[in-house]
C-alpha positions as CSV (number, residue, x, y, z in Angstrom):
1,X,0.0,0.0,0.0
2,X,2.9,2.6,1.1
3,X,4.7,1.5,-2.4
4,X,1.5,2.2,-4.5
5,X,1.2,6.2,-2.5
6,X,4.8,6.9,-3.6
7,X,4.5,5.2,-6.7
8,X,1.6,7.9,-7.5
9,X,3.5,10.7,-5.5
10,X,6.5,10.4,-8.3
11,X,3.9,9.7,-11.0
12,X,2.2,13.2,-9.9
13,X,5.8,14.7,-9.6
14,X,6.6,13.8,-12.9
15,X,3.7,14.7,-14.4
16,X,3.7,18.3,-13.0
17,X,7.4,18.8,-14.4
18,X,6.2,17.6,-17.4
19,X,2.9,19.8,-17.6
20,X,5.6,23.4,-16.4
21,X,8.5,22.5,-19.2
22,X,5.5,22.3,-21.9
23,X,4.7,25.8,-20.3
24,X,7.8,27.4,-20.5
25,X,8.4,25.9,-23.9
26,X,5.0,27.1,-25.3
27,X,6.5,30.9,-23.7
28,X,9.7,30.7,-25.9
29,X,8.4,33.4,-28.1
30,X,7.6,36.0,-25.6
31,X,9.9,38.6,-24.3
32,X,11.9,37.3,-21.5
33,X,11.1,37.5,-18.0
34,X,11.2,35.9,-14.3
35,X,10.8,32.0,-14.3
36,X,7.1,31.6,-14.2
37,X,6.4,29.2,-11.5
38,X,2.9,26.9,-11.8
39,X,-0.3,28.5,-10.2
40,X,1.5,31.6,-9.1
41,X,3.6,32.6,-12.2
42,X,5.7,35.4,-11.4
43,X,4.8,36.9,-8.4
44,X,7.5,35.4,-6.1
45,X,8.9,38.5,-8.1
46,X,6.9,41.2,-8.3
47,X,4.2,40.7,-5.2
48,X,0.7,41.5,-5.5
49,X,0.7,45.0,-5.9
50,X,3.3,46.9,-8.0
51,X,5.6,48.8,-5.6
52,X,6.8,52.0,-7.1
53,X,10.8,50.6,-8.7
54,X,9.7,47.1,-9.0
55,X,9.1,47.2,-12.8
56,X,12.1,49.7,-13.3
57,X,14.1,46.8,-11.6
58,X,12.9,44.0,-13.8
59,X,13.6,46.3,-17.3
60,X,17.2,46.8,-15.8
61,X,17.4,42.9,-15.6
62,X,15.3,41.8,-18.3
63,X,15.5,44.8,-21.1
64,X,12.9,47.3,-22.5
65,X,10.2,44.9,-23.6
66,X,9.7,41.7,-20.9
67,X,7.1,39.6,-19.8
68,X,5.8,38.4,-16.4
69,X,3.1,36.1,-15.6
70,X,-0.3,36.7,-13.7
71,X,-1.0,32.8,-12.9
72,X,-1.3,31.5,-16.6
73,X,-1.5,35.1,-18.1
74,X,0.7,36.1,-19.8
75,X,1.9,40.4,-19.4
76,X,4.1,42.0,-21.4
77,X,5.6,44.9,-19.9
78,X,7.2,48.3,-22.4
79,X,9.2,49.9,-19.9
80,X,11.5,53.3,-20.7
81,X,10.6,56.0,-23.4
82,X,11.6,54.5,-26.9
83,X,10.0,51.2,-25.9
84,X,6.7,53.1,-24.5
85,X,6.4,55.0,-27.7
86,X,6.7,52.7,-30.2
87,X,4.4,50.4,-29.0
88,X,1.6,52.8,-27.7
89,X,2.1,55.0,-31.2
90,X,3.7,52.6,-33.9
91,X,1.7,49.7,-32.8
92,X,-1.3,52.3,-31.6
93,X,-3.7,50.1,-33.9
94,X,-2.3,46.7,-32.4
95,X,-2.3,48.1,-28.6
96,X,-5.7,49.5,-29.0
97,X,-7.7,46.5,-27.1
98,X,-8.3,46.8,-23.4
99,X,-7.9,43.6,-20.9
100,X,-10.5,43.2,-18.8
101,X,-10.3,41.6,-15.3
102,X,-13.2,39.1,-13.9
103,X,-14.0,41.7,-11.6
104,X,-14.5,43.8,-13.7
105,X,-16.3,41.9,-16.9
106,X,-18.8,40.8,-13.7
107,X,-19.5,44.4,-13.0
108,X,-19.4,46.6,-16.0
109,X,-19.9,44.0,-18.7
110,X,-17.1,45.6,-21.2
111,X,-19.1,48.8,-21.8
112,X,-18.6,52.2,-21.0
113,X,-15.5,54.4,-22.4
114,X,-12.6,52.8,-20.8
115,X,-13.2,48.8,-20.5
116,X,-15.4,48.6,-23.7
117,X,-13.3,47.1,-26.7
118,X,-14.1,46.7,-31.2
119,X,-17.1,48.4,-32.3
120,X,-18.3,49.6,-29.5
121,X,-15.5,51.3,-28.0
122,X,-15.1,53.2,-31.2
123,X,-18.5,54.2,-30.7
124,X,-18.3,55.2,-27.2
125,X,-15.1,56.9,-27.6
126,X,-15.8,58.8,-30.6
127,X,-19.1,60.3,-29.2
128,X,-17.1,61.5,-26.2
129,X,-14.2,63.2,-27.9
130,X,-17.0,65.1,-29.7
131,X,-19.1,65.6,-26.5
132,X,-16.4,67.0,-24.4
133,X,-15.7,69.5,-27.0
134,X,-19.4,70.7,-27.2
135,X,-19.2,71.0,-23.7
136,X,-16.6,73.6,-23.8
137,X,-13.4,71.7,-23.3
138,X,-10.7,73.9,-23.7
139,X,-13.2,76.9,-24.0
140,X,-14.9,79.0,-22.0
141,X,-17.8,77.0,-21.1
142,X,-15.9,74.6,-19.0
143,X,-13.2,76.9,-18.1
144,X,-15.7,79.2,-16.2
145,X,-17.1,75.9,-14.3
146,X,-13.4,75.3,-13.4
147,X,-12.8,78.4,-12.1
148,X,-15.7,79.1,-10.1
149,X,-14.6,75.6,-8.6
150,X,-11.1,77.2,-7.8
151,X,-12.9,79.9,-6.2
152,X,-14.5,77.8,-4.1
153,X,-11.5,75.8,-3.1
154,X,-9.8,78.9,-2.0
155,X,-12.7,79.9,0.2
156,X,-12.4,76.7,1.7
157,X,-9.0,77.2,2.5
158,X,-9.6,80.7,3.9
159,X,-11.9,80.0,6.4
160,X,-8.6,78.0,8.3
161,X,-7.8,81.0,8.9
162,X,-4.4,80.5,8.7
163,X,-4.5,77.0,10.9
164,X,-3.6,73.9,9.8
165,X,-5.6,71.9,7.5
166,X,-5.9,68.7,5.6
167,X,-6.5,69.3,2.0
168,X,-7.3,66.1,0.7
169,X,-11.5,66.8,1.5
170,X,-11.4,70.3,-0.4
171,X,-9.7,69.0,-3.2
172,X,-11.3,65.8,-3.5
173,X,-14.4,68.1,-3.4
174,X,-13.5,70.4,-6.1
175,X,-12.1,67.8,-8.5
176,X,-15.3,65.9,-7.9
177,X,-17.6,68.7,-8.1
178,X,-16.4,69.2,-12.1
179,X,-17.2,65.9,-12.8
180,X,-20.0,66.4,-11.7
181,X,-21.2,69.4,-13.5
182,X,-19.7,68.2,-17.0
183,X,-22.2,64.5,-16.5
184,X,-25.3,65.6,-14.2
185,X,-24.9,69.1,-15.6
186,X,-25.4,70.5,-11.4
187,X,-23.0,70.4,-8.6
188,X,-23.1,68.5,-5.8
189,X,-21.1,68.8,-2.2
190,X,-20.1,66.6,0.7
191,X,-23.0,68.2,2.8
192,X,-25.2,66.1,0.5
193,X,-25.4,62.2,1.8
194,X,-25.8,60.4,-1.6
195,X,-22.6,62.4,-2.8
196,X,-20.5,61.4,-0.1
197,X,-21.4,57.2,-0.6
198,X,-20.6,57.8,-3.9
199,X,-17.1,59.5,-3.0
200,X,-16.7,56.5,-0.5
201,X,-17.8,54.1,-3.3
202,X,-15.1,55.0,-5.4
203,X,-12.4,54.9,-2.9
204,X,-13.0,52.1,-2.2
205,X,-13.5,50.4,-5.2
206,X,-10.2,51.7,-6.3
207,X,-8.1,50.5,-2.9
208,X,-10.1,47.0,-3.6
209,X,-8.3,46.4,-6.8
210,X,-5.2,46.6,-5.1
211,X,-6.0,43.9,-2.4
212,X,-4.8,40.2,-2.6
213,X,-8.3,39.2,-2.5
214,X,-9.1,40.7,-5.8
215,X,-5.8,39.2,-7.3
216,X,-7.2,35.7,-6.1
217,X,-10.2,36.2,-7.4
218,X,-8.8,36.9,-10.9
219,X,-7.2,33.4,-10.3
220,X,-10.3,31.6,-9.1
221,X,-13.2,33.5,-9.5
222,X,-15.3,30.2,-8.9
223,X,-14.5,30.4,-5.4
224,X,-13.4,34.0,-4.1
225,X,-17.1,34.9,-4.7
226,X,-18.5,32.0,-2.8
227,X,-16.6,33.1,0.5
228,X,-17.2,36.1,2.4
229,X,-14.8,39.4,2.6
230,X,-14.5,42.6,0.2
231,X,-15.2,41.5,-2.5
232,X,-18.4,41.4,-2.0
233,X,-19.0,45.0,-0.8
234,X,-16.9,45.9,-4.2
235,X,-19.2,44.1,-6.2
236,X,-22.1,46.3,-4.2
237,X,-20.2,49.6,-4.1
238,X,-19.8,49.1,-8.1
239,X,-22.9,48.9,-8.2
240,X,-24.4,51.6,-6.2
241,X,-22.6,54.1,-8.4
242,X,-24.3,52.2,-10.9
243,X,-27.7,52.9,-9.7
244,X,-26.8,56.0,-8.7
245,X,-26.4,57.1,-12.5
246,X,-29.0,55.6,-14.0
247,X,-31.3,57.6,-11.6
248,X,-29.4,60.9,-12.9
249,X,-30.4,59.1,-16.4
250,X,-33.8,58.6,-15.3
251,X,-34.3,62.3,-14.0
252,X,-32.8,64.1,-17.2
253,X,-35.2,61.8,-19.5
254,X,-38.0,63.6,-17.7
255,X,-36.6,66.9,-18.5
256,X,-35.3,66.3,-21.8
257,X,-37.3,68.4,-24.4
258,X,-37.0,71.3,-21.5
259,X,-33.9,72.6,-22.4
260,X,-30.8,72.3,-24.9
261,X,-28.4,69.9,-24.6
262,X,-26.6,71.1,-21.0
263,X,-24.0,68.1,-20.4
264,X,-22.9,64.7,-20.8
265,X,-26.0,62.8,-20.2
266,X,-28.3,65.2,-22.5
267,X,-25.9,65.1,-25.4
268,X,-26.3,61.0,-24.6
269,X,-29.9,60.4,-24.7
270,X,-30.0,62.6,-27.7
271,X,-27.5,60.6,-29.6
272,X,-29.7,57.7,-28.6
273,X,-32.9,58.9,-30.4
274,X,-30.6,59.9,-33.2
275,X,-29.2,56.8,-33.8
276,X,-32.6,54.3,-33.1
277,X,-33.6,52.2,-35.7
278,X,-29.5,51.6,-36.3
279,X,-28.6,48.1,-35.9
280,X,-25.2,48.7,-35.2
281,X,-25.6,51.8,-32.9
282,X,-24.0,50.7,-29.2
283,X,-25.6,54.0,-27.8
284,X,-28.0,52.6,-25.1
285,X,-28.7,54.0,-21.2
286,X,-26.6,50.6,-20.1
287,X,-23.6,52.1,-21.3
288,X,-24.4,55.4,-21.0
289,X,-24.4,54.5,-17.2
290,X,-21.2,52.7,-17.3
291,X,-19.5,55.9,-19.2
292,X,-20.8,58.4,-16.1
293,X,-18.7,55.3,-13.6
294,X,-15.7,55.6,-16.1
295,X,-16.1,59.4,-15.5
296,X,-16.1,59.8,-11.8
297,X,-13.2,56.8,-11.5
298,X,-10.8,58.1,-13.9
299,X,-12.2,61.8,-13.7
300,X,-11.1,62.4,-9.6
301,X,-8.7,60.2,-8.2
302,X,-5.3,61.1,-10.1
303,X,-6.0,64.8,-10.6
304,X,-6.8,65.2,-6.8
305,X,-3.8,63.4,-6.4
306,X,-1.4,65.6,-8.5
307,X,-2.9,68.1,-6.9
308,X,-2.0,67.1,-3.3
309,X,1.4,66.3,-4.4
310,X,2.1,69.6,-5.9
311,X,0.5,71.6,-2.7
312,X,2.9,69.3,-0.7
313,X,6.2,70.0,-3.0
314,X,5.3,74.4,-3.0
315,X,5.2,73.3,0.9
316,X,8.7,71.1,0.6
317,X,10.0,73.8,-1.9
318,X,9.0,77.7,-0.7
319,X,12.1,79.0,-2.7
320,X,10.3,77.5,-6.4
321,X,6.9,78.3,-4.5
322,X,8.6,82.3,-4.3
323,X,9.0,82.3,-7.9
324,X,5.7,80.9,-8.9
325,X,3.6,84.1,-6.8
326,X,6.1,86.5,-8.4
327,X,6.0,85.2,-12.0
328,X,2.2,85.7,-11.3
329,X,2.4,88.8,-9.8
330,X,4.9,90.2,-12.5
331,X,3.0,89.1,-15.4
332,X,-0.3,89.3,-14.4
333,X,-0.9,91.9,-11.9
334,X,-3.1,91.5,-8.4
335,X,-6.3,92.4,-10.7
336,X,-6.1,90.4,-13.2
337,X,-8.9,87.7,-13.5
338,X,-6.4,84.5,-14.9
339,X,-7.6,82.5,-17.6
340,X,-6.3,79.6,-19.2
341,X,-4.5,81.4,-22.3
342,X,-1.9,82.8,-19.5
343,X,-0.2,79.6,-19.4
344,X,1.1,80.8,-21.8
345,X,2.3,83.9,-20.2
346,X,3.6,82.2,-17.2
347,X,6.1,79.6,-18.5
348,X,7.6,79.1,-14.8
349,X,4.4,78.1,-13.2
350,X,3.4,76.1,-16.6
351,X,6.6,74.2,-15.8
352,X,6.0,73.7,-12.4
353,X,2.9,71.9,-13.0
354,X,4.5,70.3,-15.5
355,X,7.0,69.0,-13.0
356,X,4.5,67.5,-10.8
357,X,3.1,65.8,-13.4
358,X,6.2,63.9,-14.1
359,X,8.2,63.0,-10.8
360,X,5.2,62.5,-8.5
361,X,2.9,60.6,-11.3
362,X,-0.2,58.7,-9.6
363,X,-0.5,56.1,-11.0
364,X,2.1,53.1,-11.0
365,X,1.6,52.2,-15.0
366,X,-0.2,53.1,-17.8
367,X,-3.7,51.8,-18.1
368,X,-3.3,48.3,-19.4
369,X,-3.9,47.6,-23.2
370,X,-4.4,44.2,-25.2
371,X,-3.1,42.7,-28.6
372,X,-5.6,42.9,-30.5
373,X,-3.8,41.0,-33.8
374,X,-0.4,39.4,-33.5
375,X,2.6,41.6,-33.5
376,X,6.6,41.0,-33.8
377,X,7.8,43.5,-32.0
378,X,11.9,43.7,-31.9
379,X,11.9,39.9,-32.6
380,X,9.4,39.0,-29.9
381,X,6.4,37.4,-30.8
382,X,3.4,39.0,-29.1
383,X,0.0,37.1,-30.2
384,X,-3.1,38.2,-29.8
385,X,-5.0,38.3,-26.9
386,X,-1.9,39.1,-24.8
387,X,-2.0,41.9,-22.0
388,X,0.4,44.3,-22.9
389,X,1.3,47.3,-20.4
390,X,3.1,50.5,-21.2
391,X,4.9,51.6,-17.8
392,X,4.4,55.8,-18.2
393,X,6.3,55.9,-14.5
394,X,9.4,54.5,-16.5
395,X,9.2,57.1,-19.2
396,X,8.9,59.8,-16.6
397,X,11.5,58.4,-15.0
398,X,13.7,57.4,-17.6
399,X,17.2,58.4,-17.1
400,X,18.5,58.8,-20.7
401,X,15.5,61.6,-21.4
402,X,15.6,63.4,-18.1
403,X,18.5,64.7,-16.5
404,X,18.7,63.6,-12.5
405,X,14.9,61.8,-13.0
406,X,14.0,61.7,-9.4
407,X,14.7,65.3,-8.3
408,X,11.7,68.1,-8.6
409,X,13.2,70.5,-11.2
410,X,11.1,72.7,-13.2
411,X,14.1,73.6,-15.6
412,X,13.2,70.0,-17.4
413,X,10.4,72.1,-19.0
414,X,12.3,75.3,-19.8
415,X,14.9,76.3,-22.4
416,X,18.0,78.7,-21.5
417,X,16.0,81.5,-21.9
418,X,13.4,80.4,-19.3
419,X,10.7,79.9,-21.8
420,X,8.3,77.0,-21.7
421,X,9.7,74.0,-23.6
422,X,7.3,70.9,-24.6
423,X,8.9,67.4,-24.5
424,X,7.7,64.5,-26.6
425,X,8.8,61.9,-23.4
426,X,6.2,63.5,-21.4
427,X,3.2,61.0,-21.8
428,X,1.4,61.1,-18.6
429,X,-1.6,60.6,-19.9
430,X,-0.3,58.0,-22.7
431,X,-0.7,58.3,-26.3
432,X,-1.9,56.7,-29.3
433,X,-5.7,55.2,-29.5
434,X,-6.2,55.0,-26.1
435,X,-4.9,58.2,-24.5
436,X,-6.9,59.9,-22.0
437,X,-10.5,61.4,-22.9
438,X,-9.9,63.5,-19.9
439,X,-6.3,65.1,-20.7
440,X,-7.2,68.9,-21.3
441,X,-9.6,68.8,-18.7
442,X,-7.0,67.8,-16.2
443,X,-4.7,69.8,-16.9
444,X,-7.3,72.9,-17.0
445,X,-8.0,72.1,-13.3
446,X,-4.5,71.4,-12.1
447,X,-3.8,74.8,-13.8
448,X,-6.5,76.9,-12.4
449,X,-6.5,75.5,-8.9
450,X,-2.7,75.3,-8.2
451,X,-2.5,79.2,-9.6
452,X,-5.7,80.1,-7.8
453,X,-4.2,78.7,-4.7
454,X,-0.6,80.1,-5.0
455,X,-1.9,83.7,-6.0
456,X,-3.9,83.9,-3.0
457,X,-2.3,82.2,-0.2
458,X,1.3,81.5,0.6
459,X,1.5,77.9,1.5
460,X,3.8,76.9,4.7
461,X,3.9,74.3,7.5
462,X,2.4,74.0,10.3
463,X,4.7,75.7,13.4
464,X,7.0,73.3,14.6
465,X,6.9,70.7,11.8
466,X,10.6,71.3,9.4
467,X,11.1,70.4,5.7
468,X,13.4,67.1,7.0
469,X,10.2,65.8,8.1
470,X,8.0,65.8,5.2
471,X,7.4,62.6,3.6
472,X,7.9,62.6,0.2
473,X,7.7,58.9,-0.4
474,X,4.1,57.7,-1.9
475,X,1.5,55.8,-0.4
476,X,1.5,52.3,-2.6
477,X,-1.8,51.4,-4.5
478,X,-3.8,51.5,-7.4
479,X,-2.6,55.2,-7.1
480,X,0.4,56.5,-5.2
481,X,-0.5,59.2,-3.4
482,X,1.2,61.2,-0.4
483,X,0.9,60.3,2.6
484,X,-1.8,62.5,5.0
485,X,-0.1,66.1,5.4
486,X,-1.4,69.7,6.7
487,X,-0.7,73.0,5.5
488,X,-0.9,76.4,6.8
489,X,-2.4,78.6,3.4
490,X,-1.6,82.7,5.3
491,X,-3.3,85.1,2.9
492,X,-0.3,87.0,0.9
493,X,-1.8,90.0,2.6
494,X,-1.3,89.1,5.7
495,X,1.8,87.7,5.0
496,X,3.3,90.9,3.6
């Protein structure tokens, strides 16, 4: 009897050798990476969440374009400018699908503007590059929402009074608050309950995908949602924002022959009675709905956190902080009302924000893509289907475009004669197909609310805290954010 259990013990044995060399052979085409091990693949290497150098480290080790394994899947990682570039712009067409996670199919069902894929992404996106430009972007219309958000901000911070404060609330608030006005078309604030679950919501939703529950559950999906834990109040918080849009559908069908088309969901139902009768028309209120979650997810959480993380850095930096308010004050005036033409004006602060963008980015990669057709990509097979991810942190940070990568120095974005210089390795919001719907918009707020801020208050720590004990080091996550800080905002009046 003991004979026949080892006996099946070394049959089993050999059987799983057998079953990982067919694996590793069946990989010989793909870029190389860390040995894939059964079940877990490569994270013995990486972990479950991407710490902030841990790709960075692998390209050192494995070159430019590499490969680690998810379990069974397959990712191929473009790490440092040149690589980044040619695939999200050369191979733009080939890069152009999106990977979506169980999770995530479960919940949103591939529609909406970012997890949708084929024909009706191309639908989707399409209506909202031309939405977002009948809504004003880059114009006045939603520069004037902006700004009276900025306006509020500061008002928030005045009423400190000079004390320390938090700022993650206000500007969460703000940011949100836009998003707000450009879907529902209204504002909303944290005095109102349904706004603040839907904050919460998100938060959460976001922190969720960086758990190792929700990386088993992409492994075994079968069973993860048959026990309890979070992922189940996920799966509900996804879908109270859900709900909570399709009642903002439901109230602006009531009004809808009231008015002219005022925002996102207007233009929406009015591309759906344009396009009835169309058998090929994706325009329904299912994924209208699922645009208005895409909105709020990808609309808040990394411009609030630029904008903490440049707050934070005027705060670590008062000398570039010095420069900023008297650029401001020497170009502009005290009077002047600032509009978004004077970036143009104020090369210094334009290159300050710039700055932020680049050595603090939020997020640790680029949105992930998919092959959509097979693709030889500097000898390396890449077929389709794969999950392919350009690393934007590795661009920002690579060290053959940028000179000393992970200082804060504005002079990256400014020539010898101090005027504003564009850069073709600055791709924080990626390139290509895919790039972000929401660029110009973020960088409108980050623009108006930093120089709104910066004109009106001097920014400084709270007494008894020094610059040596500021942590500049980011929170890990889906986003890498600072960790919790307060600021003193003294009115330049006073100050004076």
């Amino acid at each position: 009897m003991m004979l026949t259990w080892e006996l099946s013990l070394i049959l089993l044995a050999v059987l799983l050798i057998l079953w990982f060399l067919k694996q590793l052979w069946s990989r010989r085409h793909f870029p190389p990476g860390p040995l894939p091990l059964p079940i877990i693949g490569s994270i013995w290497r990486t972990g479950t969440g991407l710490g902030e150098d841990i790709l960075i480290k692998l390209a050192k080790q494995y070159g430019n374009i590499y490969t680690i394994w998810i379990g069974h899947y397959p990712i191929v990682i473009l790490s440092g400018y040149q690589a980044v570039k040619e695939g999200l712009i050369k191979y733009s067409e080939e890069f152009s699908g999106r990977p979506v996670t169980n999770f995530f199919k479960q919940t949103l069902k591939r529609k909406g503007l970012v997890l949708s894929n084929g024909h009706t992404w191309k639908q989707q996106r399409k209506f909202g590059v031309v939405t977002m430009r009948k809504l004003g972007l880059g114009k006045k219309g939603m520069e004037q929402q902006i700004k009276e958000e900025a306006h509020w901000l500061v008002d928030t911070f005045a009423r400190a009074k000079g004390q320390p404060l938090d700022p993650l609330l206000p500007i969460m608030n703000a940011v949100s608050r836009v998003i707000c006005v450009l879907s529902f078309g209204y504002r909303l604030s944290l005095e109102d309950e349904k706004f603040r679950e839907i904050i919460e919501a998100v938060e959460f939703i976001l922190k969720y995908c960086t758990t190792v529950v929700h990386f088993l559950g992409e492994l075994f999906p079968w069973l993860i949602m048959r026990l309890p834990g979070p992922q189940h109040k996920a799966l509900s918080f996804t879908q109270l924002v859900l709900s909570f849009a399709k009642t903002e559908v439901a109230k602006h069908k009531e009004c809808q022959t009231l008015h002219e088309p005022q925002d996102f969901i207007d233009f929406y139902l009015l591309q759906i009675e344009k396009s009835n009768g169309d058998p090929t028309s994706t325009y329904n209120e299912e994924n209208l709905s699922e645009c208005i979650f895409d909105l709020f997810v990808a609309g808040t959480e990394t411009t609030a956190i630029t904008l903490q993380w440049a707050l934070l850095l005027m705060v670590a930096n008062p000398d570039i902080q010095d420069k900023v308010y008297k650029e401001m004050e020497d170009v502009l005036g005290p009077s002047h009302s600032i509009c978004y033409e004077d970036r143009k004006r104020l090369p210094y602060t334009n290159a300050v924000i710039h700055e932020v963008l680049r050595v603090k980015y939020a997020l640790p990669i680029g949105i992930p893509r998919r092959c959509v057709k097979d693709v030889n990509m500097h000898g390396f097979i890449i077929p389709k289907g794969t999950f392919v991810i350009p690393d934007l942190r590795s661009v920002l940070l690579d060290p053959k475009q940028w000179r000393k990568p992970r200082e804060f120095n504005p002079q990256n974005f400014l020539d010898q004669d101090g005027n504003f210089m564009p850069r073709e390795d600055f791709l924080p919001f990626g390139a290509g197909h895919r790039v972000c719907l929401g660029e110009q918009m973020a960088k409108m707020e980050l623009f108006f609310f930093f120089t709104k801020l910066l004109r009106t208050f001097r920014l400084q720590l709270p007494e008894g805290v020094t610059e040596k004990e500021i942590n500049k080091e980011p929170v890990m996550g889906l986003a890498f954010h600072p960790h919790p800080f307060k600021l003193c905002a003294i009115p330049h009046y006073d100050s004076s």
